[in-house]
C-alpha positions as CSV (number, residue, x, y, z in Angstrom):
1,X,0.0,0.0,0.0
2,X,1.5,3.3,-0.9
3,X,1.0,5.9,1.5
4,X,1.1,9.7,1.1
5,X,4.9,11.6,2.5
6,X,5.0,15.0,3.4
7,X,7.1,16.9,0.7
8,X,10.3,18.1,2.0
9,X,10.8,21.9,1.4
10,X,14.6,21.4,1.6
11,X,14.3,20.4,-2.0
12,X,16.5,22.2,-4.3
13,X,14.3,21.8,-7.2
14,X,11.2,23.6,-5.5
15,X,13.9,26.9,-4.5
16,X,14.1,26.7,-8.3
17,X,10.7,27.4,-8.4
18,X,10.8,30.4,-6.3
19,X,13.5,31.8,-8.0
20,X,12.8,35.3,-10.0
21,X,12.0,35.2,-13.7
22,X,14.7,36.0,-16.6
23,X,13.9,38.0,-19.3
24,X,15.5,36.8,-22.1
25,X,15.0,37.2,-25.8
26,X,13.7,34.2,-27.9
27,X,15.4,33.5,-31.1
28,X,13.2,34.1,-34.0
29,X,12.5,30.9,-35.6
30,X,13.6,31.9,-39.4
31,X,17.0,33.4,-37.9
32,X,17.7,30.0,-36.2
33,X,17.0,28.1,-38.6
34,X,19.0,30.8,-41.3
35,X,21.7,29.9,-38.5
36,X,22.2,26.4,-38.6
37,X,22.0,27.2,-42.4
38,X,25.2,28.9,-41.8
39,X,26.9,26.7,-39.7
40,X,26.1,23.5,-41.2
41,X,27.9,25.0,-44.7
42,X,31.1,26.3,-41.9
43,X,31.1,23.1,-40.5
44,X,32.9,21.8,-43.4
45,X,36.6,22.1,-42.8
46,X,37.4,22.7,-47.0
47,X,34.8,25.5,-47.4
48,X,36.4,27.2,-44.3
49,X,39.5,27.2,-45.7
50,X,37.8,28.6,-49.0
51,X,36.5,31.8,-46.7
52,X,39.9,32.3,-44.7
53,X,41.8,32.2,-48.1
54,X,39.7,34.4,-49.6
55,X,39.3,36.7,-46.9
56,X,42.8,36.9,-47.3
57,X,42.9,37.7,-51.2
58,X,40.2,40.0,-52.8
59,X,39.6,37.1,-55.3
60,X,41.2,33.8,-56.5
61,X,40.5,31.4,-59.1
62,X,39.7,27.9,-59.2
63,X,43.0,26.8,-59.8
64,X,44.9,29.2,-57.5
65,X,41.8,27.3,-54.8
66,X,43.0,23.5,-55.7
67,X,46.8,23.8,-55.6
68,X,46.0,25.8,-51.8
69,X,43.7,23.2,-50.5
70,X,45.5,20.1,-52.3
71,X,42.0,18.8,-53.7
72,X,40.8,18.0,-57.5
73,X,38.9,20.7,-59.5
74,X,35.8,19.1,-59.4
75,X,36.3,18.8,-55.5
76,X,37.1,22.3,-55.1
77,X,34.5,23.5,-57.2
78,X,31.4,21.7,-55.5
79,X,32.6,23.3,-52.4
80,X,32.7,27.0,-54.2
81,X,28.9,25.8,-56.1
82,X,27.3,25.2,-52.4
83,X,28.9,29.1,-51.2
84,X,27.9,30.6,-54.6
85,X,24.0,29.2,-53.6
86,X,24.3,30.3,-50.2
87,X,25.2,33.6,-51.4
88,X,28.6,33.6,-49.7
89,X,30.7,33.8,-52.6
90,X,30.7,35.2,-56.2
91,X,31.8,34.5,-59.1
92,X,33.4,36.6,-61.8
93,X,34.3,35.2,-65.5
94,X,37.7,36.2,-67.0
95,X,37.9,34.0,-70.4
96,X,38.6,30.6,-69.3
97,X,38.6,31.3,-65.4
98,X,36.4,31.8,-62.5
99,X,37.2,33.9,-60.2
100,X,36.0,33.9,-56.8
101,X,35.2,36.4,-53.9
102,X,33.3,37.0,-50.6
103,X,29.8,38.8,-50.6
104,X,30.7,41.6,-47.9
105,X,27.2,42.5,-47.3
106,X,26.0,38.9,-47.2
107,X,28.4,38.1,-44.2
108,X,27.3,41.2,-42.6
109,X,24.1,40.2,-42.6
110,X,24.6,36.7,-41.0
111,X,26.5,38.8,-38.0
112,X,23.9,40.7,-37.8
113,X,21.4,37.6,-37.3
114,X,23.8,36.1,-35.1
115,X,24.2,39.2,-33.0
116,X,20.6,40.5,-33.4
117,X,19.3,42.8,-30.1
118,X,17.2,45.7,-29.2
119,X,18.6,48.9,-30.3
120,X,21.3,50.3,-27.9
121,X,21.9,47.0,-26.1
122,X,25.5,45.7,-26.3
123,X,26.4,43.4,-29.1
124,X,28.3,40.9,-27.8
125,X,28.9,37.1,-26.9
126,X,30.6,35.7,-24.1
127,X,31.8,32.2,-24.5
128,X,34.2,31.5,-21.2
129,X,36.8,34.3,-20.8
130,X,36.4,35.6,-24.4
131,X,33.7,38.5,-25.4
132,X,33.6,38.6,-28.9
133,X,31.9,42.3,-29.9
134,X,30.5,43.1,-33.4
135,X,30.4,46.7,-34.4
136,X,28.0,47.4,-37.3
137,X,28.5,50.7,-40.1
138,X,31.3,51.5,-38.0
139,X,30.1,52.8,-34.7
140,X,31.5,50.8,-31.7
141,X,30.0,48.0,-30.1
142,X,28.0,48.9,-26.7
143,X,30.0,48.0,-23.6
C-alpha cells in the first residue's frame, strides 16, 4: 500500500521554483534556422579554408583554390557551387577562369542575425573568458 509523504521543502528543485524570472530574448525561428543554415555550410573544414583564403585575397581562381587546399577541380568546385548558392561567394568570369570572392554585405548580414538585439543593447557574446563584440557601419560595439 503506498502511503502519502509530506514533501520536503529542503528540496533544491522547489527553491528553483521560487526563484525570480529572466527576461531573455527568444530567437526568432527563421534566424535560427537561417543559422544552422550557416553553420552547417562552416562546418565543413574545406569551405572554411575557402573563406579564410579568400578573406585573405580580394579574389582567386579555381586553380589558384586546388593547388591551396591540395583537392581535385571538381572537389574544389562543389565546395565554391554550395557558397555561390548560399550567397557567400561570387563569381566573376575572366575567359577561361572563374574567379572567386566574398559577398561583404552577405556576411554582414549573417552577423547581424547572429548578433541581433534591441537597439542600444550591447552586441556581444561571451563564451568563457572571451567577449567577442560586433560593431556594425562603424560605430563601436556597446559596452
Amino acid at each position: 500500500m503506498l502511503q502519502d509523504t509530506p514533501s520536503n521543502t529542503d528540496d533544491p528543485r522547489d527553491a528553483a521554483d521560487e526563484s525570480p524570472a529572466v527576461s531573455l530574448e527568444r530567437l526568432p525561428e527563421p534566424t535560427g534556422r537561417d543559422l544552422v543554415q550557416l553553420f552547417k555550410l562552416l562546418s565543413d573544414e574545406t569551405r572554411l579554408r575557402i573563406l579564410y583564403f579568400l578573406m585573405q585575397q580580394e579574389e582567386l581562381n579555381v586553380r589558384t583554390l586546388c593547388d591551396l587546399l591540395e583537392q581535385s577541380q571538381p572537389a574544389v568546385s562543389h565546395h565554391l557551387a554550395l557558397l555561390r548558392v548560399a550567397g557567400i561567394i561570387e563569381c566573376r568570369r575572366d575567359g577561361k577562369h572563374n574567379f572567386y570572392h566574398i559577398v561583404p554585405k552577405r556576411f554582414q548580414h549573417f552577423l547581424d542575425m547572429l548578433f541581433a538585439v534591441e537597439d542600444g543593447q550591447p552586441r556581444r557574446i561571451r563564451i568563457e573568458n572571451a567577449l567577442l563584440t560586433y560593431a556594425h557601419d562603424g560605430k563601436p560595439a556597446a559596452e
